[in-house]
C-alpha positions in Angstrom: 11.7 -5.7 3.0 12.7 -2.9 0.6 13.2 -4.9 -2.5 9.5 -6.2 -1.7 8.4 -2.7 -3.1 6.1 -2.3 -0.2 5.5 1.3 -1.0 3.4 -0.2 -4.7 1.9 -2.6 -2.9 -1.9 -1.4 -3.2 -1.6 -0.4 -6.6 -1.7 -4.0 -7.5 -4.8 -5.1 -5.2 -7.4 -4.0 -7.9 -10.1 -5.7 -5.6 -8.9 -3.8 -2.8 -9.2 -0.4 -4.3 -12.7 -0.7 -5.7 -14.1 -2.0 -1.9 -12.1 0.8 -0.6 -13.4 3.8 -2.9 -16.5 2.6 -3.0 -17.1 2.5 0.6 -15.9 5.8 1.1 -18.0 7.7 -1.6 -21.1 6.1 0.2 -19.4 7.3 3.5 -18.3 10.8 2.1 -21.5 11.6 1.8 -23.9 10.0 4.9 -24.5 13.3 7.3 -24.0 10.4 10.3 -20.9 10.2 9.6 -20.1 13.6 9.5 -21.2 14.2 13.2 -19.7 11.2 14.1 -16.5 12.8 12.8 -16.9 15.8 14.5 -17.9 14.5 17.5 -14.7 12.0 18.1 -11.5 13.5 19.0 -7.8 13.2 17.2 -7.4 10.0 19.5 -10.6 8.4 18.7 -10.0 9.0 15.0 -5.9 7.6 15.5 -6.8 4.4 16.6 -9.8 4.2 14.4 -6.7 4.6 11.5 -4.5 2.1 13.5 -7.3 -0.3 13.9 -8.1 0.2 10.2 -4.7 -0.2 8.7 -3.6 -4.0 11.1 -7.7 -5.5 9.8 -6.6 -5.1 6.1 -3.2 -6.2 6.8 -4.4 -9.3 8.8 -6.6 -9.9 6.2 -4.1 -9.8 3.3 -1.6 -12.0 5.2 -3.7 -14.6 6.3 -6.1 -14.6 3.2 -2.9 -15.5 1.0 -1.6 -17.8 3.9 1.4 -15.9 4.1 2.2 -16.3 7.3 4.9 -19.7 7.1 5.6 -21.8 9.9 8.7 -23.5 10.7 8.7 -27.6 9.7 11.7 -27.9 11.7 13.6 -26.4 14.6 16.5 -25.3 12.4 13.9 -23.1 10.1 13.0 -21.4 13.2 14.6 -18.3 13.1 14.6 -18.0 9.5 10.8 -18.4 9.3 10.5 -15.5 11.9 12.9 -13.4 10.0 11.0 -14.1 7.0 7.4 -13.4 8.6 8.5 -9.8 10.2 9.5 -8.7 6.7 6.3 -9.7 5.1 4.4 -8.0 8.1 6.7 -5.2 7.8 6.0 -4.8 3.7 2.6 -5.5 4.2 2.2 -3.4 6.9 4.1 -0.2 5.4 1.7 -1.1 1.9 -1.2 -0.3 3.5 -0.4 2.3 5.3 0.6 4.3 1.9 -3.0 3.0 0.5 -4.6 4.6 3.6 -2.6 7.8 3.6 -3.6 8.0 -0.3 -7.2 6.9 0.6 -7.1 10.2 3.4 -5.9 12.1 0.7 -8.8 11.5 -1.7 -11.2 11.6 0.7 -10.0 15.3 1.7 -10.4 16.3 -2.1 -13.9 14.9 -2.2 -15.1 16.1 1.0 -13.4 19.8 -0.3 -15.1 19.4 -3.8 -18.6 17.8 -2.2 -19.5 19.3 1.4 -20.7 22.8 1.0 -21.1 25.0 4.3 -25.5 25.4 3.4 -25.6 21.6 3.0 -23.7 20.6 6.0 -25.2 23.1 8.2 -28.3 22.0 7.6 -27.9 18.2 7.3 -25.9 17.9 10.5 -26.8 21.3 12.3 -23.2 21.7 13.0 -20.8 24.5 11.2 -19.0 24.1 8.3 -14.9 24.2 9.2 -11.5 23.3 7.6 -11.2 20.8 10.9 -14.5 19.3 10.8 -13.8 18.3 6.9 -10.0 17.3 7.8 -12.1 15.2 10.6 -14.9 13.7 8.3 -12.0 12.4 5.3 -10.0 10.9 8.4 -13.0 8.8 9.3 -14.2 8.3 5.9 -10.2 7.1 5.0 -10.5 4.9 8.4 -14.1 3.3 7.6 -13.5 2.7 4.0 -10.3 1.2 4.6 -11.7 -1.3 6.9 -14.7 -1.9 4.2 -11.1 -2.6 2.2 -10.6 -5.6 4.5 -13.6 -7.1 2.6 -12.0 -6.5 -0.9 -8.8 -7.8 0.6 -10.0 -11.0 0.8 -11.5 -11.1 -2.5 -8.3 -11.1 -3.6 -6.7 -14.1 -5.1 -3.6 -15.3 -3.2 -1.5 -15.3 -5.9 -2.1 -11.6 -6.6 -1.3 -10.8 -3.0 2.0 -12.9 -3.1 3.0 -11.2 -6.0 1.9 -7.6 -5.0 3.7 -8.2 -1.6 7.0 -9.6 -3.3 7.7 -8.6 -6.6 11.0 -6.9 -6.9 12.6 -4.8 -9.2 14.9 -6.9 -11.4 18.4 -5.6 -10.6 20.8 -3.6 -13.2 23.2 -5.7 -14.4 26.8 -3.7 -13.8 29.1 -3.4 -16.7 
């Protein structure tokens, strides 16, 4: 699963990203959303993050068919191996693309949401927690908009995000 480079993964899903950050600047900025934030708690949010994370990994792995199944018996165990380490890469990918998605939603929400504005357009306070709050839902929502741009991708894109290695050293 390392030399899969799972940890580059959404770098090289170009359709993925723009779904993703488009979604979320249209989300960043919808005052719904903001009391919707503030409104669910850390557990809500969690397995809003969870749920977010396995749709665009389902959708990557079955969009690209990459999911194999055995022909014979024999293959059996070597197909499942084989499956649990592209769930595993693809899995750990997108988790790195929503934790940088979370970040960048943060730094907008800092740069964007001003205390007067907020106040006003969701008659709730202005906080460090409630903006923390907001980017986790915007991170969560746009990430599952990132489904969509998932399967947009071509398969052969995906194969190669989720399995390009680095081409070893040769030792002298």
């Amino acid at each position: 699963m390392r030399n899969n480079r799972p940890l580059t993964l959404a770098l090289r899903l170009t359709q993925l990203i723009a779904v993703t950050a488009a979604a979320g600047a249209l989300m960043l900025i919808t005052p719904d959303i903001w009391v919707l934030a503030s409104n669910y708690g850390p557990g809500r949010l969690g397995l809003l993050s969870l749920i977010a994370v396995a749709a665009v990994t389902a959708s990557l792995i079955v969009g690209a068919r990459l999911w194999e199944k055995p022909r014979r018996r024999a293959e059996r165990e070597q197909v499942t191996l084989f499956n649990v380490a592209t769930v595993l890469t693809m899995t750990v990918g997108v988790t790195v693309f929503y934790l940088a998605v979370f970040l960048l939603a943060l730094a907008a929400a800092f740069l964007l949401l001003d205390g007067g504005s907020f106040k006003q357009l969701s008659d709730q306070e202005w906080s460090v927690g409630r903006i923390v709050d907001i980017a986790w839902m915007t991170a969560s929502l746009a990430t599952l908009g990132g489904a969509v741009g998932a399967g947009l991708e071509e398969d052969d894109i995906i194969r190669a995000a989720a399995y390009t290695r680095e081409p070893e050293a040769d030792e002298d």
